[in-house]
C-alpha positions in Angstrom: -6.6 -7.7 9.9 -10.3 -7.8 10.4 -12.3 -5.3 11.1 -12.7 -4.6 14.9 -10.1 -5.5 15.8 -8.1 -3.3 18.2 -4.7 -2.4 18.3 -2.6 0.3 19.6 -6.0 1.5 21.6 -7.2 2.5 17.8 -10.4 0.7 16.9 -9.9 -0.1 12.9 -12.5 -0.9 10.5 -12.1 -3.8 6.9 -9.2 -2.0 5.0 -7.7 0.0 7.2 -4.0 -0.3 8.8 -1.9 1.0 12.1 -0.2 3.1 9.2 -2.6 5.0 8.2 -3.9 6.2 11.5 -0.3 7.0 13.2 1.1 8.3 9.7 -1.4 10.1 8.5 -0.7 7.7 5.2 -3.9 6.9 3.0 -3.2 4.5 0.5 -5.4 3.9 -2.6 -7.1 0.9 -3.8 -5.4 -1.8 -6.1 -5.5 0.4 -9.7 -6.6 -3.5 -11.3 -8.7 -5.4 -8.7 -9.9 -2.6 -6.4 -8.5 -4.8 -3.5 -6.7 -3.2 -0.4 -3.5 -2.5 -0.5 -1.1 -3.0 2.4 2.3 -2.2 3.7 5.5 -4.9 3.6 8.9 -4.6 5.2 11.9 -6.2 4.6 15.0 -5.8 6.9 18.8 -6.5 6.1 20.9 -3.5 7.0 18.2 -1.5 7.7 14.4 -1.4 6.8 12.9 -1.2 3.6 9.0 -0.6 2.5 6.6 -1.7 -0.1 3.1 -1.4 -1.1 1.0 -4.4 -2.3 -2.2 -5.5 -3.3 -3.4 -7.6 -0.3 -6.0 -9.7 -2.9 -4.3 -13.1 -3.6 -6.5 -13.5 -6.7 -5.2 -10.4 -7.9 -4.2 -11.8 -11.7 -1.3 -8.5 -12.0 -0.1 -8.7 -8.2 1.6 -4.8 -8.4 3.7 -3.9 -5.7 5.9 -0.8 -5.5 9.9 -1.0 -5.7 11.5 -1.4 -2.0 12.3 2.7 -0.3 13.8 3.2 3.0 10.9 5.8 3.5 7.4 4.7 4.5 6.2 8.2 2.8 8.0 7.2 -0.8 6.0 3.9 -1.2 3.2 5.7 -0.5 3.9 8.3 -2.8 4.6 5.6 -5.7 1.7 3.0 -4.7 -0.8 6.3 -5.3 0.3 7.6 -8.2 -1.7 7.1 -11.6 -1.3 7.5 -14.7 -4.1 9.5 -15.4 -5.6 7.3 -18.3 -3.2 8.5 -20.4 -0.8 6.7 -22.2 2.6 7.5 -23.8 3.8 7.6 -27.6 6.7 5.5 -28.0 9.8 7.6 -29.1 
């Protein structure tokens, strides 16, 4: 979506979605390009969600694992690690 563009009587600027102004949901940028991420759906029985990284040039790509809950691929697409990394066992 560009930015200006209007929808749902919302004007919304580069980066930002419907989501996060309705939800309250603010998603971080791409931990490996910096790009935007946005929201996916899927729908069989019911719907599922997922986070991606929106750039296309994006050499890792991440996405989050599919959750019935908007909230809980939020929740994964924002954690980090924290720069730390674990010991194997």
């Amino acid at each position: 979506m560009d930015g200006g563009e209007k929808q749902s009587g919302m004007m919304l600027m580069p980066g930002e979605s419907v989501w996060d102004e309705v939800n309250g949901f603010t998603l971080k940028k791409c931990p490996f390009c910096g790009g935007v991420a946005e929201w996916r759906f899927e729908t069989a029985e019911y719907v599922e969600w997922r986070v991606c990284c929106e750039n296309r040039y994006c050499f890792v790509q991440p996405s989050t694992s599919l959750s019935i809950a908007p909230d809980d691929s939020a929740d994964k697409w924002n954690r980090r690690g924290g720069g730390q990394l674990r010991k194997p066992s």
